[in-house]
N, C-alpha and C positions, 0 to 999 in steps of 0.2 A: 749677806747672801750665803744660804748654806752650802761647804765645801762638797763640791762632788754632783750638783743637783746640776741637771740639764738643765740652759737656759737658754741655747739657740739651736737654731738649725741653717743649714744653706748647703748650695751645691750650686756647680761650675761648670757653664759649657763653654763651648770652643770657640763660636761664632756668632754674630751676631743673630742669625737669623734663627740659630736653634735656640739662644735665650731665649728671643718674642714666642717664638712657638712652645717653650717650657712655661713662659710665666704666662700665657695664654691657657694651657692644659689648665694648671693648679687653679686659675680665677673659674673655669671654667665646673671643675669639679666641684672647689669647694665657696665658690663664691665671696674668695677674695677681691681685694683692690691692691692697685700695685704704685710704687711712687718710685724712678726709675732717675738714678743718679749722672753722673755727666761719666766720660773718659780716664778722669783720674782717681775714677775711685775703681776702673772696671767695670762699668755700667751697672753697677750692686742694685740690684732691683727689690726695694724693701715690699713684702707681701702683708696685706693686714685685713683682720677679721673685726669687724666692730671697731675699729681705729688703734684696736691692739696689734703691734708686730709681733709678727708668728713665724715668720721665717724669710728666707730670702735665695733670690738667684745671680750667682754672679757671672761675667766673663772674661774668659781667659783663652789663653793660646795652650796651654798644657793644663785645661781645665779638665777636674777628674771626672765629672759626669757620676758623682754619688753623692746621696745626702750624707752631711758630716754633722755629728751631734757636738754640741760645745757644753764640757763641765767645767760650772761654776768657783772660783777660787779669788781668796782676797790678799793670796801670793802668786803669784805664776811662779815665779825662778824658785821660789821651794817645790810646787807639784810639778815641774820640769824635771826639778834631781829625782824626784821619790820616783817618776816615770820611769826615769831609767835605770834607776836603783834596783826595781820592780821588773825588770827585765822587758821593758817597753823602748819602743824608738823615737825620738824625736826629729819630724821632718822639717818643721818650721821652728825654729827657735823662739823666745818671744819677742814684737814687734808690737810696737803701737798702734792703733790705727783711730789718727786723728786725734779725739778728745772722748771716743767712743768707750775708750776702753785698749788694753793689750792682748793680743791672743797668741795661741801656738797651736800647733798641729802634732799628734804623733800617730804611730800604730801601736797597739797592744800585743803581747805575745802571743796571743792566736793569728795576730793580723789582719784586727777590725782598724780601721783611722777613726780616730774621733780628734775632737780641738778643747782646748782648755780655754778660757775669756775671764780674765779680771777687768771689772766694769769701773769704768770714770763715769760718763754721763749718761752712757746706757748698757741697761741691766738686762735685757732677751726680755724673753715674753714671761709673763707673769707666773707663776706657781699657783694656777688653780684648773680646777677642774671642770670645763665649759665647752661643750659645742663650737668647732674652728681652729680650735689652737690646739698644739702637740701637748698630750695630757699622760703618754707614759713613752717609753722605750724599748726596744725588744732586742739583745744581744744576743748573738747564734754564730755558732762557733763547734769545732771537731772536739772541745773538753769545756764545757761549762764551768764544770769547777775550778779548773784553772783559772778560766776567767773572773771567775767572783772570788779566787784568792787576790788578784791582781789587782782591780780597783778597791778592792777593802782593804787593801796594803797603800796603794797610791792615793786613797782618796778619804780613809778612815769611815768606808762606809761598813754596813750592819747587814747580815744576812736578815732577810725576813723570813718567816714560818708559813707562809699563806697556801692554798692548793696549787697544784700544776708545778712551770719553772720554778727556780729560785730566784727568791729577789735581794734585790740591795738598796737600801736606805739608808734614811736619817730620821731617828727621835718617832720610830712608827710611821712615817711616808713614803713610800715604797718609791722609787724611780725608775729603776729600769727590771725586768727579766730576764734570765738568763736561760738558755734552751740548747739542743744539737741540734744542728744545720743537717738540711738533707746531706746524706757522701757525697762530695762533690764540689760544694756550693761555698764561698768563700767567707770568711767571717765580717761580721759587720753590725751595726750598731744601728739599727730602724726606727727612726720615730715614729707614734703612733697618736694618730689623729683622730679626735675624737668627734662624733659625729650623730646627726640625729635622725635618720633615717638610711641605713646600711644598703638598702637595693634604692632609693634613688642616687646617692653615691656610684655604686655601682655601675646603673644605667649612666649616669655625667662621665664615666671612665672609656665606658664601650663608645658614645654617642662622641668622645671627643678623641677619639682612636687607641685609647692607652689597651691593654691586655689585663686580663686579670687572673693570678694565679692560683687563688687558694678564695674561694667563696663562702662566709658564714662563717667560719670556724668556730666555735665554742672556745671559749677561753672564761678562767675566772672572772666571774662578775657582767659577763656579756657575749659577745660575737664579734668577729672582725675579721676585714676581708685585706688580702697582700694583693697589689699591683703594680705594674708599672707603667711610667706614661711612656710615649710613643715617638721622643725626641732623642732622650738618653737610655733609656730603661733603665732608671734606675727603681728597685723595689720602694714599695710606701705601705705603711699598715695604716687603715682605719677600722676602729671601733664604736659599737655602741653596746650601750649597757643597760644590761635586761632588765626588762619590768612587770 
């Protein structure tokens, strides 16, 4: 698995009742299926498109209510040092979990959280490019550049050349973008979901109570719309790609 490449997602409510009504939004919007664990995992609510896992909902008592992207690594305790080498924070040190794989949590120095996941039996969702599943990422933050100095030092990624933000890859695969956050608005790391009709999306957002922020936007290579659901608020990008 290449260093650096997103390969999960998740995010963490409080209570039971706002999980059901989170992983209820997401089936609703994007026409997942959910397969929903016992107590001692957190009720970890695994989400899937075509029987592919695409992400997940967890709960917790000091659950953060945003989605957290995890880059991929086949050392955690060296991308833990370089984190914080890099002038990054680490909130969760690394831990096991189960037979799944080890993770860890940090903030980056702008103060987006994302997670790191070295994989035993399971790797995230797959690296391609299809309808349901998180197909890029959108970092937004008060200095971009900073930011893409800090993961191409923590994670030995590659600026890419392409129009619009800048990006950061591996070997020509672009992964995430980098952008400036409206003033105001906190840094943070978006997954963006890839999708095959942008206004019936939209309409499954309005019709299951979410908000939506930013309608159509032009971006390289397509359109995408920023919302949030109606449980946490937390932001979510979907795209589709122009033809």
């Amino acid at each position: 698995m290449a260093l650096g490449r997103p390969c999960w997602i998740d995010i963490t409510a409080t209570t039971a009742d706002d999980r059901e009504r989170l992983v209820a939004f997401l089936c609703d919007v994007f026409g997942w299926t959910l397969e929903m664990t016992g107590p001692d995992t957190g009720y970890y609510t695994m989400l899937r498109h075509d029987g592919l896992d695409v992400a997940a909902v967890g709960q917790q008592p000091q659950g953060a209510g945003r989605w957290v992207t995890y880059l991929s690594t086949g050392d955690i305790g060296a991308s833990v040092a370089r984190v914080s080498e890099n002038g990054g924070q680490v909130l969760l040190q690394p831990h096991t979990v189960m037979r799944a794989g080890t993770m860890a949590v940090a903030v980056d120095p702008l103060g987006a959280t994302f997670g790191m996941w070295q994989p035993d039996l399971f790797a995230g969702f797959p690296d391609a490019i299809r309808p349901g599943i998180p197909e890029w990422f959108h970092h937004g933050s008060a200095d971009p550049a900073a930011a893409a100095r800090f993961y191409a030092r923590a994670f030995d990624l590659q600026a890419g050349t392409g129009d619009g933000d800048a990006t950061l890859g591996r070997d020509g695969r672009g992964y995430f973008s980098l952008g400036r956050n409206i003033l105001g608005n906190p840094a943070d790391l978006r997954p963006v979901i890839l999708v095959d009709d942008l206004a019936d999306v939209e309409s499954r957002v309005l019709q299951a109570g979410g908000e939506i922020y930013a309608s159509g936007i032009e971006v390289p290579g397509g359109f995408a719309t920023t919302f949030a659901d109606p449980v946490v608020g937390a932001p979510l990008i979907v795209s589709v790609n122009a033809t």
